[in-house]
MOPAC internal coordinates of N, CA, C and O (Angstrom, degrees):
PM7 1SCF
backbone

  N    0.0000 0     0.00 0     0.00 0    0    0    0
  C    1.4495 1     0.00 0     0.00 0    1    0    0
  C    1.5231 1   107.93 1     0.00 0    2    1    0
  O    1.2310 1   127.98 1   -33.68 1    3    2    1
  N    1.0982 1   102.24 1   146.32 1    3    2    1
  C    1.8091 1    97.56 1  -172.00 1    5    3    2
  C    1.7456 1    95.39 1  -129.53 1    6    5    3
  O    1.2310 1   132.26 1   -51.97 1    7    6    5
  N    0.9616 1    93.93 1   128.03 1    7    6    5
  C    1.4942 1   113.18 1   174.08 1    9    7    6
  C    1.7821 1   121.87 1   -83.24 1   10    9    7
  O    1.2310 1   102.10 1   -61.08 1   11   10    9
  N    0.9454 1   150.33 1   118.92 1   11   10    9
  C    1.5121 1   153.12 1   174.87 1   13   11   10
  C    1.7932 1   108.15 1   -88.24 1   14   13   11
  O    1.2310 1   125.76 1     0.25 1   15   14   13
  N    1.2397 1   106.53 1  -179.75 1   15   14   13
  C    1.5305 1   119.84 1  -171.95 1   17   15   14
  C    1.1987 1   103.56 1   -56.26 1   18   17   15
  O    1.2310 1   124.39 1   122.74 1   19   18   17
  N    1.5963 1   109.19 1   -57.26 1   19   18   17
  C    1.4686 1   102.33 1  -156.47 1   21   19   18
  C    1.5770 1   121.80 1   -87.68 1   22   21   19
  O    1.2310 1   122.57 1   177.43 1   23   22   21
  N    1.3027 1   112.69 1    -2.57 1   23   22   21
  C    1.5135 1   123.52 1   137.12 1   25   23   22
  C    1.2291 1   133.15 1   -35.08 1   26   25   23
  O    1.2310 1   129.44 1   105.80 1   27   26   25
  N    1.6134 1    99.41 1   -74.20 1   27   26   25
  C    1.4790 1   108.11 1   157.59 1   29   27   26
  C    1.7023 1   136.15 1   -37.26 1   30   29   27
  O    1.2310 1   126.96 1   129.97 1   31   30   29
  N    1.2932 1   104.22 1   -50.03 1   31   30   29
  C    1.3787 1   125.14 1   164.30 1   33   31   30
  C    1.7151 1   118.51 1   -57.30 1   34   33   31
  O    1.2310 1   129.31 1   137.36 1   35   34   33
  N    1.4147 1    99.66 1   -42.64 1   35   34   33
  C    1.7097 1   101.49 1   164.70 1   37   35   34
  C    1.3679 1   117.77 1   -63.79 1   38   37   35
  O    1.2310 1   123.98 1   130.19 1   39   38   37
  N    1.4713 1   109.98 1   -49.81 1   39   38   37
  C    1.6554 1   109.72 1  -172.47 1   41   39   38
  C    1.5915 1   114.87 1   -70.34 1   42   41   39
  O    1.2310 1   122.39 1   138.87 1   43   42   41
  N    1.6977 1   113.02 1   -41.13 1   43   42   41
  C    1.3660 1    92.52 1   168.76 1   45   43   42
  C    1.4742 1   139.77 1   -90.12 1   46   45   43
  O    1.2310 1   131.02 1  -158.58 1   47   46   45
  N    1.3606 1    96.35 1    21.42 1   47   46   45
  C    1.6247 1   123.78 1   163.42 1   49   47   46
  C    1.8537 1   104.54 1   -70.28 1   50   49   47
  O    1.2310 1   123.57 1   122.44 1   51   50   49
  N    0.9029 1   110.76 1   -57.56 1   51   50   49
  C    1.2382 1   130.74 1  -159.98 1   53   51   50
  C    1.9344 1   105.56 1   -74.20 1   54   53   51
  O    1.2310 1   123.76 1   161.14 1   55   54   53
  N    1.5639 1   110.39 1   -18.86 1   55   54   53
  C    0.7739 1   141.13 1  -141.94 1   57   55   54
  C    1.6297 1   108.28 1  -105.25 1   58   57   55
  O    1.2310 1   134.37 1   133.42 1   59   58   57
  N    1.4142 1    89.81 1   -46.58 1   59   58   57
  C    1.5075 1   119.07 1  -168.68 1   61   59   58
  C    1.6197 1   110.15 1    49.06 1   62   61   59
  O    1.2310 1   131.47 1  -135.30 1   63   62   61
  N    1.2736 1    95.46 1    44.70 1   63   62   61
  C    1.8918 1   116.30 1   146.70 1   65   63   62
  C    0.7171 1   123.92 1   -89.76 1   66   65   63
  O    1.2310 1   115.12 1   -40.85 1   67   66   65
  N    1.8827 1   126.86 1   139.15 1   67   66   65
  C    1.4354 1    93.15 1   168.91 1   69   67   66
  C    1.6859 1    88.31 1  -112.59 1   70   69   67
  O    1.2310 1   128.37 1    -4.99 1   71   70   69
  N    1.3813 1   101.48 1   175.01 1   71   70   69
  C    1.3872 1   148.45 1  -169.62 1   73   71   70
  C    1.6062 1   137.73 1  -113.21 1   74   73   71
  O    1.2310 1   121.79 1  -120.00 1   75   74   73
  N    1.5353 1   114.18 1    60.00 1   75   74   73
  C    1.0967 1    95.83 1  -158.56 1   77   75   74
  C    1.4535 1   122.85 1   -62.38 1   78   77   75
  O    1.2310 1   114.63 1   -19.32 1   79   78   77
  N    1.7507 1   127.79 1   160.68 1   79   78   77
  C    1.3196 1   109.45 1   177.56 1   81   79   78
  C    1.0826 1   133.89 1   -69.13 1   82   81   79
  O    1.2310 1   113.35 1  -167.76 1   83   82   81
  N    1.5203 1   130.17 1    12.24 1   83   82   81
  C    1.3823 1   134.88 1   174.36 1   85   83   82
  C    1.2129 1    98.51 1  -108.17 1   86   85   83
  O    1.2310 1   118.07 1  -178.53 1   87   86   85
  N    0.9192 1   121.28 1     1.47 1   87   86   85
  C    2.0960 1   122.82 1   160.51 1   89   87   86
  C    0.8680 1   125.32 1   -91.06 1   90   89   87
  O    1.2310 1   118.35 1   155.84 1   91   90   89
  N    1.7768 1   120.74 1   -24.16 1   91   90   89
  C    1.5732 1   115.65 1  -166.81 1   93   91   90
  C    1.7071 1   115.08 1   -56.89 1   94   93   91
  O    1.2310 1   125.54 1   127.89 1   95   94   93
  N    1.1683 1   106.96 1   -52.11 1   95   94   93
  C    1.5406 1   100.59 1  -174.23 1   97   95   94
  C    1.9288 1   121.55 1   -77.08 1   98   97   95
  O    1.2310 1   132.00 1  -178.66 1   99   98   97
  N    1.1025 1    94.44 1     1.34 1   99   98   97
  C    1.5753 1   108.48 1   160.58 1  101   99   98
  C    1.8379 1    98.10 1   -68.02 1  102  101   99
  O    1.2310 1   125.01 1   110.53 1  103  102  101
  N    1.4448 1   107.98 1   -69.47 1  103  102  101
  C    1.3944 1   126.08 1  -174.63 1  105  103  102
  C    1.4882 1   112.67 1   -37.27 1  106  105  103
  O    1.2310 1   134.39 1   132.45 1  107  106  105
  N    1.4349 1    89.77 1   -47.55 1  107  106  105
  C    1.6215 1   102.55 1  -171.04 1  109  107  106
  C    1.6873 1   130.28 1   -81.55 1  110  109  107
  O    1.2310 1   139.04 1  -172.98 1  111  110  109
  N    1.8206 1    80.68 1     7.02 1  111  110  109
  C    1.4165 1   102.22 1  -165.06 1  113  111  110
  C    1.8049 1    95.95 1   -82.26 1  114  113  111
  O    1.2310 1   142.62 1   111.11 1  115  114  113
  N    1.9162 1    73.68 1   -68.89 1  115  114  113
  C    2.2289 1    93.35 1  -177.53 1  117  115  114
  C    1.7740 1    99.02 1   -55.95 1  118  117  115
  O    1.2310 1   114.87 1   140.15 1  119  118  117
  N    1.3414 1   127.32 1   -39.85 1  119  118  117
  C    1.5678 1    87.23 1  -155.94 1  121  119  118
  C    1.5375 1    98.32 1   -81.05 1  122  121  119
  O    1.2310 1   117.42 1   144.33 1  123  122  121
  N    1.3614 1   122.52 1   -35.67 1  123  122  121
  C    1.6150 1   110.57 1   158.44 1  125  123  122
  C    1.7173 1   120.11 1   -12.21 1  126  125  123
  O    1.2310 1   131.92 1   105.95 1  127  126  125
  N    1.5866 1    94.60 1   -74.05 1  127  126  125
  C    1.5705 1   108.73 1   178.62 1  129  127  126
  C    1.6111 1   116.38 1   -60.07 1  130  129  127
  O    1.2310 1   123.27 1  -174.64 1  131  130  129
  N    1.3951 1   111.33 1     5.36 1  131  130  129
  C    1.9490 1   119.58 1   175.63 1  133  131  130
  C    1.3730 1    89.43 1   -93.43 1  134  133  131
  O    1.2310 1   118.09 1   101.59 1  135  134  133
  N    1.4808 1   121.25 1   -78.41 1  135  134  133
  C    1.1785 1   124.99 1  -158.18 1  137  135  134
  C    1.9335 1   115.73 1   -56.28 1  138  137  135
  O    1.2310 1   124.06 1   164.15 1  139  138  137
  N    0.8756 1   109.81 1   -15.85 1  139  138  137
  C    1.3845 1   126.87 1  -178.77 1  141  139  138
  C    1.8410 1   110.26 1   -83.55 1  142  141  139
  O    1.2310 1   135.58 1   150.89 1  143  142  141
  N    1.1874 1    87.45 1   -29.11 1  143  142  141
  C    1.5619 1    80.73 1   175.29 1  145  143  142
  C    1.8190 1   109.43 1  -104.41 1  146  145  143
  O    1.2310 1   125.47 1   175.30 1  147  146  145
  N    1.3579 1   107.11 1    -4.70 1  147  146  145
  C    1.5079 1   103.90 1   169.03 1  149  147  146
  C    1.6627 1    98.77 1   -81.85 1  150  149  147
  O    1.2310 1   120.82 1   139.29 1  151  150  149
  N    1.1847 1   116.03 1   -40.71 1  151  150  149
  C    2.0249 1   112.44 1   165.12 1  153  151  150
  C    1.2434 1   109.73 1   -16.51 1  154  153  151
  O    1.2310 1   125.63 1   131.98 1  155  154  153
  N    1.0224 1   106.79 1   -48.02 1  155  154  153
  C    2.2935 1   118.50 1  -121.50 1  157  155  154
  C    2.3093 1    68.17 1  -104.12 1  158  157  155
  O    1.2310 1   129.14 1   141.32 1  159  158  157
  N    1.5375 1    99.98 1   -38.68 1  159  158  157
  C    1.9637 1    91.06 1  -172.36 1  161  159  158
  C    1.1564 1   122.18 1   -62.86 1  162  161  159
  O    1.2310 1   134.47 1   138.29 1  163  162  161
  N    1.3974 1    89.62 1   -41.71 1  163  162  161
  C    2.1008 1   106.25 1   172.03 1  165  163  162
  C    1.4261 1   119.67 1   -45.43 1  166  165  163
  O    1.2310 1   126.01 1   128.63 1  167  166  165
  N    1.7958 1   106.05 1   -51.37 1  167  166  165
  C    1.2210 1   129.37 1   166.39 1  169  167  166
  C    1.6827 1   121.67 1   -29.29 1  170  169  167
  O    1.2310 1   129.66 1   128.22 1  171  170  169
  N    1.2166 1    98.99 1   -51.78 1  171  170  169
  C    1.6831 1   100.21 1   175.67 1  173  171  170
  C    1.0506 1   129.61 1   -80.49 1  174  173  171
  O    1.2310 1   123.15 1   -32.78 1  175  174  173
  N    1.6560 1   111.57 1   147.22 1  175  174  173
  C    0.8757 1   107.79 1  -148.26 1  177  175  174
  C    1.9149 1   107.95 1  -103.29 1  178  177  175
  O    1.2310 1   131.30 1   -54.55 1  179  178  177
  N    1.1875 1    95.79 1   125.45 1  179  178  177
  C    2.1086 1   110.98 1  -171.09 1  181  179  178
  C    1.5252 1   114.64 1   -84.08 1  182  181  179
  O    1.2310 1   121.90 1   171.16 1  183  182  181
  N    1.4281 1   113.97 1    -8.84 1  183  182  181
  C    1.2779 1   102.35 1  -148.86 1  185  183  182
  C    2.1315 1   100.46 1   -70.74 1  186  185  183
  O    1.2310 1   126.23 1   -31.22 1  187  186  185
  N    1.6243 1   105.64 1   148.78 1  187  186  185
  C    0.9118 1    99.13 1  -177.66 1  189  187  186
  C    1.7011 1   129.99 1    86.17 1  190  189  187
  O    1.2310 1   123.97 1   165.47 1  191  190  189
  N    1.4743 1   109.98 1   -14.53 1  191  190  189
  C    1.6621 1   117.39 1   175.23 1  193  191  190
  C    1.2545 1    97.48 1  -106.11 1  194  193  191
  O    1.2310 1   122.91 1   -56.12 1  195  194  193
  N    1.7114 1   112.02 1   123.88 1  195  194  193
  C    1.1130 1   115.82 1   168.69 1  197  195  194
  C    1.6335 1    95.77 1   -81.37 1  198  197  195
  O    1.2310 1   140.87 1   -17.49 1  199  198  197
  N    1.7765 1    77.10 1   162.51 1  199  198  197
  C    1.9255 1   108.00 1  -167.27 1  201  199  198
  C    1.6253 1   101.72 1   -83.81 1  202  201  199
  O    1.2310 1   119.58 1   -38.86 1  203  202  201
  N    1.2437 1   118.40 1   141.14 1  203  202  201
  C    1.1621 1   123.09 1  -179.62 1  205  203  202
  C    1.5632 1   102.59 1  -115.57 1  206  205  203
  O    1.2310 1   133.02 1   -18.06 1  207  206  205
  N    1.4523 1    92.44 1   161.94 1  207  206  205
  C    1.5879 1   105.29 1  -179.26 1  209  207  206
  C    1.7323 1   112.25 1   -80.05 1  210  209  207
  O    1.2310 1   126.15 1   145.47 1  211  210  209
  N    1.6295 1   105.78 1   -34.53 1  211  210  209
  C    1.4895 1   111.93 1  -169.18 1  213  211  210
  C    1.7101 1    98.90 1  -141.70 1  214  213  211
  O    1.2310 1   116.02 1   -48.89 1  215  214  213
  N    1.2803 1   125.16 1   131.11 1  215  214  213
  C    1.3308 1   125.93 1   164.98 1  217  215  214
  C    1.5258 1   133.92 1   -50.82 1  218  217  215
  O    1.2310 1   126.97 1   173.39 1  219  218  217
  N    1.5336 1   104.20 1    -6.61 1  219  218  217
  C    1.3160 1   118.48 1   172.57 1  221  219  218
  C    1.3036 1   118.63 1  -125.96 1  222  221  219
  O    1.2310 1   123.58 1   -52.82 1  223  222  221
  N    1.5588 1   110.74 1   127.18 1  223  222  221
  C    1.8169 1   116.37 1  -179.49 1  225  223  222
  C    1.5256 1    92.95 1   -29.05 1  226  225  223
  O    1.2310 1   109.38 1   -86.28 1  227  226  225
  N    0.8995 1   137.52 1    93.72 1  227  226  225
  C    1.8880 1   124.60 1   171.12 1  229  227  226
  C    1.7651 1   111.02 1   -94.07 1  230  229  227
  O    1.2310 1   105.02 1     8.11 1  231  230  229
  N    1.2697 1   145.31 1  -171.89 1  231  230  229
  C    0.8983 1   158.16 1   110.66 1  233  231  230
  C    1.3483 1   151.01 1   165.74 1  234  233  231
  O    1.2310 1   127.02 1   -36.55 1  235  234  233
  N    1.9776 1   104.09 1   143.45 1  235  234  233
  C    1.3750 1   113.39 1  -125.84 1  237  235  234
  C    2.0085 1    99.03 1   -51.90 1  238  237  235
  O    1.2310 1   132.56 1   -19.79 1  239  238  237
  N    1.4154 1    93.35 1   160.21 1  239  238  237
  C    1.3126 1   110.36 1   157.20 1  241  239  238
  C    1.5015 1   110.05 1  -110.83 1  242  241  239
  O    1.2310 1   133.14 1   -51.47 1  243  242  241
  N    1.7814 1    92.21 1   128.53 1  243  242  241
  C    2.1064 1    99.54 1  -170.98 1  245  243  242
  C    1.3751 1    83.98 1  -116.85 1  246  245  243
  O    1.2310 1   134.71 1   -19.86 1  247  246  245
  N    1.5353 1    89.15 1   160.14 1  247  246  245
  C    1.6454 1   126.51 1  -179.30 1  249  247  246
  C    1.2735 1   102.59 1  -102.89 1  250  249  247
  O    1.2310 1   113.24 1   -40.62 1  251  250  249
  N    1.1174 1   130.38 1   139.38 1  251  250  249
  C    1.6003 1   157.63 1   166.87 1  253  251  250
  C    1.7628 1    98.99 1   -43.83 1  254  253  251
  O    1.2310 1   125.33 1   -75.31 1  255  254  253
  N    0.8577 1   107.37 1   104.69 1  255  254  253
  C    1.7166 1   117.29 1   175.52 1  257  255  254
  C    1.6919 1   104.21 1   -62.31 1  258  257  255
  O    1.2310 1   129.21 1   -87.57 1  259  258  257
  N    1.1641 1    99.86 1    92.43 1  259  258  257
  C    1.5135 1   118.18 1   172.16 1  261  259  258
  C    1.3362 1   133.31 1  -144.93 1  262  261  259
  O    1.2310 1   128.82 1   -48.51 1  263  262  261
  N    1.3633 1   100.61 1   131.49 1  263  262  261
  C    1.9698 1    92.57 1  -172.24 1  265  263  262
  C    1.4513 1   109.61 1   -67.07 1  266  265  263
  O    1.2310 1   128.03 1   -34.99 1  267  266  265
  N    1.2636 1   102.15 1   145.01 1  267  266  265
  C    1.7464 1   102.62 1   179.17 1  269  267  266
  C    1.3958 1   107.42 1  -143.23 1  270  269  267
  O    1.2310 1   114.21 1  -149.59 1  271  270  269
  N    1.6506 1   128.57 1    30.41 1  271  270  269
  C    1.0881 1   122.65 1  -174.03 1  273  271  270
  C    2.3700 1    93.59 1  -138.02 1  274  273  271
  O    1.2310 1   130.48 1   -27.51 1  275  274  273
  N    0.8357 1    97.39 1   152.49 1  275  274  273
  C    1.7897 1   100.63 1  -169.04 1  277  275  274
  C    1.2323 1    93.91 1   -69.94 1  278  277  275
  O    1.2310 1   109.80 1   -25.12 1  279  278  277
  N    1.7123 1   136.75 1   154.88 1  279  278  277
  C    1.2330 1   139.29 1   156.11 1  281  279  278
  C    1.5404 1   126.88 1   -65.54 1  282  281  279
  O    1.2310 1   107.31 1  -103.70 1  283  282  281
  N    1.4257 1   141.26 1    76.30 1  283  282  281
  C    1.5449 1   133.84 1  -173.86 1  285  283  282
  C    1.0793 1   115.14 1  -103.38 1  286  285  283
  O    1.2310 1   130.98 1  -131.96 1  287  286  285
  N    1.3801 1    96.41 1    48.04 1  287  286  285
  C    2.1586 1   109.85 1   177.07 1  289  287  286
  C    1.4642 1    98.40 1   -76.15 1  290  289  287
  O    1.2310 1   110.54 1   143.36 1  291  290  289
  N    1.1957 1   135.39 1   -36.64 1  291  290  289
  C    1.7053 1   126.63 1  -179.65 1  293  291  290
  C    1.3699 1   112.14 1   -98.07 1  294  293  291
  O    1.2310 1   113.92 1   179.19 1  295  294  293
  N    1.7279 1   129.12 1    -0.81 1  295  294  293
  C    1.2312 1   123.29 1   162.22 1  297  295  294
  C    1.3841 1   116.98 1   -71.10 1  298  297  295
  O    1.2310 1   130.28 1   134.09 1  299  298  297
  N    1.7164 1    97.79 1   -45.91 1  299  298  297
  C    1.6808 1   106.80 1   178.19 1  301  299  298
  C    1.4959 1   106.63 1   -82.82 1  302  301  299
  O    1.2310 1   111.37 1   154.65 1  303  302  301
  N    0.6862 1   133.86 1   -25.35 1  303  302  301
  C    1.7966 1   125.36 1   174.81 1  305  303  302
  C    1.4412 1    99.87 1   -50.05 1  306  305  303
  O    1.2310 1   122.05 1   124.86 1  307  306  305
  N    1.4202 1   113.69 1   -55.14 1  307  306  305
  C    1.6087 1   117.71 1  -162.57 1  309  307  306
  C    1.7591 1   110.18 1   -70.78 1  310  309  307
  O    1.2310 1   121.69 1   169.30 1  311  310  309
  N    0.9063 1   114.37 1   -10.70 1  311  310  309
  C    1.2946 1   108.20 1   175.59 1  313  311  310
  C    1.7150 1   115.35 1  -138.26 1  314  313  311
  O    1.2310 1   124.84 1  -146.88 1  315  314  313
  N    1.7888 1   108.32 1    33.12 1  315  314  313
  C    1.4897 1   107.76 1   141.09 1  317  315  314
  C    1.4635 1   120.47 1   -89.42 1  318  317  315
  O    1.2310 1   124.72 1    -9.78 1  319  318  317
  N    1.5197 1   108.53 1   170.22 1  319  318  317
  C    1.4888 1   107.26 1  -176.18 1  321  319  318
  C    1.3293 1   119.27 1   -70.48 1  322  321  319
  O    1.2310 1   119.73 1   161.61 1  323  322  321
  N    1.6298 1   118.12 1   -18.39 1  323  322  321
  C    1.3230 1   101.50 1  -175.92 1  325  323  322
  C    1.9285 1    91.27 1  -166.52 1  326  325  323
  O    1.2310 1   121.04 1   -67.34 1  327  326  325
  N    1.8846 1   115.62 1   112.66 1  327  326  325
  C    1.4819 1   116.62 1  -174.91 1  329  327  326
  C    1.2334 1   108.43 1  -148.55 1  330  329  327
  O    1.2310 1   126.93 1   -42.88 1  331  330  329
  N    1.2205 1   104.27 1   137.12 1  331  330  329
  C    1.7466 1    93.11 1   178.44 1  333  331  330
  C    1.4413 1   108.98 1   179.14 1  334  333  331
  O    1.2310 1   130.58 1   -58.12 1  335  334  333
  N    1.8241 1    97.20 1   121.88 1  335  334  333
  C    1.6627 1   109.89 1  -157.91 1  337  335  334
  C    1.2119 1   106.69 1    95.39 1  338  337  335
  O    1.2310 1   118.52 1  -154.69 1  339  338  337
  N    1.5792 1   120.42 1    25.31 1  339  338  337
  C    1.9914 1   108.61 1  -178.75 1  341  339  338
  C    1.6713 1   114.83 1    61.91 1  342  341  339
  O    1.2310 1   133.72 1  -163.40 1  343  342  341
  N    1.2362 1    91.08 1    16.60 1  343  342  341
  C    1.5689 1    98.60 1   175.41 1  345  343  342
  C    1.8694 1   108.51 1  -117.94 1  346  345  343
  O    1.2310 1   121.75 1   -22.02 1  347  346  345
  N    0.8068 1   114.26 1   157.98 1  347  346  345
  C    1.4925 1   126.05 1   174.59 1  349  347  346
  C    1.5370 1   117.40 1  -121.98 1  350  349  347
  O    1.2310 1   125.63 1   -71.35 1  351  350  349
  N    1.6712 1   106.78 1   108.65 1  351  350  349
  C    1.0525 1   113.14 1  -164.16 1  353  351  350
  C    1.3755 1   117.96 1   -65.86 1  354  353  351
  O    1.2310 1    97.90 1   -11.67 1  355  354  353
  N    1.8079 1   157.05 1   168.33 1  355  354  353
  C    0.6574 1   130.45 1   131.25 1  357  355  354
  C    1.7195 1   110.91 1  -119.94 1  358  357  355
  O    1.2310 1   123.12 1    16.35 1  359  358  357
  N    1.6347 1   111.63 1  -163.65 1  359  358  357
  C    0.9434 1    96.68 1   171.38 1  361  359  358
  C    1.5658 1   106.84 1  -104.65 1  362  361  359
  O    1.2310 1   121.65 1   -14.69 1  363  362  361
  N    2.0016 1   114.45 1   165.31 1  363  362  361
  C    1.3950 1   109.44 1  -152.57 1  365  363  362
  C    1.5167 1    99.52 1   -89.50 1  366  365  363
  O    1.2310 1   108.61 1   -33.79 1  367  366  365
  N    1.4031 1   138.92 1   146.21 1  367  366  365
  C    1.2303 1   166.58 1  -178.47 1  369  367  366
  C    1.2868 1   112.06 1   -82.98 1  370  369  367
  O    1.2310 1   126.67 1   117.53 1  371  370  369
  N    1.2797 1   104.79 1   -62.47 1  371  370  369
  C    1.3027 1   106.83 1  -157.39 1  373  371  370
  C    1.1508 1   108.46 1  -101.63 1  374  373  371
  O    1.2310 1   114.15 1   -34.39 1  375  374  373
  N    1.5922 1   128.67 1   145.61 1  375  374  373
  C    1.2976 1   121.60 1   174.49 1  377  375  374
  C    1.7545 1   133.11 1   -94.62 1  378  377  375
  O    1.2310 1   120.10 1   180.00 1  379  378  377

């Protein structure tokens, strides 16, 4: 697919790029050469490959769900300016 100026000029309107005019047909060159290779992707043929999540056999290594940090929910409660109910009051903002 080949793209022209005023393509270009639409998309990075839309885009809020700007574009100078001694660039457009640079621009109009590569995104041509994008859409052309999504062609050539369509082109192949899928039938039968399941879709994967990651292109590489991957998988995660998990950590043992365990607390590893001390509890100082009633150290810091006691010395904010204003908490009560494990909540931390503030004052209201919004009207």
């Amino acid at each position: 697919m080949s793209l022209g100026k005023t393509e270009v000029e639409y998309i990075s309107r839309l885009a809020q790029i700007e574009v100078r005019e001694d660039d457009v047909d640079g621009v109009a060159a590569k995104l041509s050469n994008i859409l052309d290779l999504f062609t050539q992707m369509e082109a192949a043929d899928t039938q039968g490959i399941e879709p994967m999540a990651h292109p590489l056999d991957a998988v995660q290594r998990f950590r043992a769900d365990v607390v590893t940090e001390v509890d100082q929910h009633e150290k810091l409660q006691a010395i904010a300016p204003s908490a009560a109910q494990a909540h931390y009051l503030v004052p209201q903002v919004i009207e």
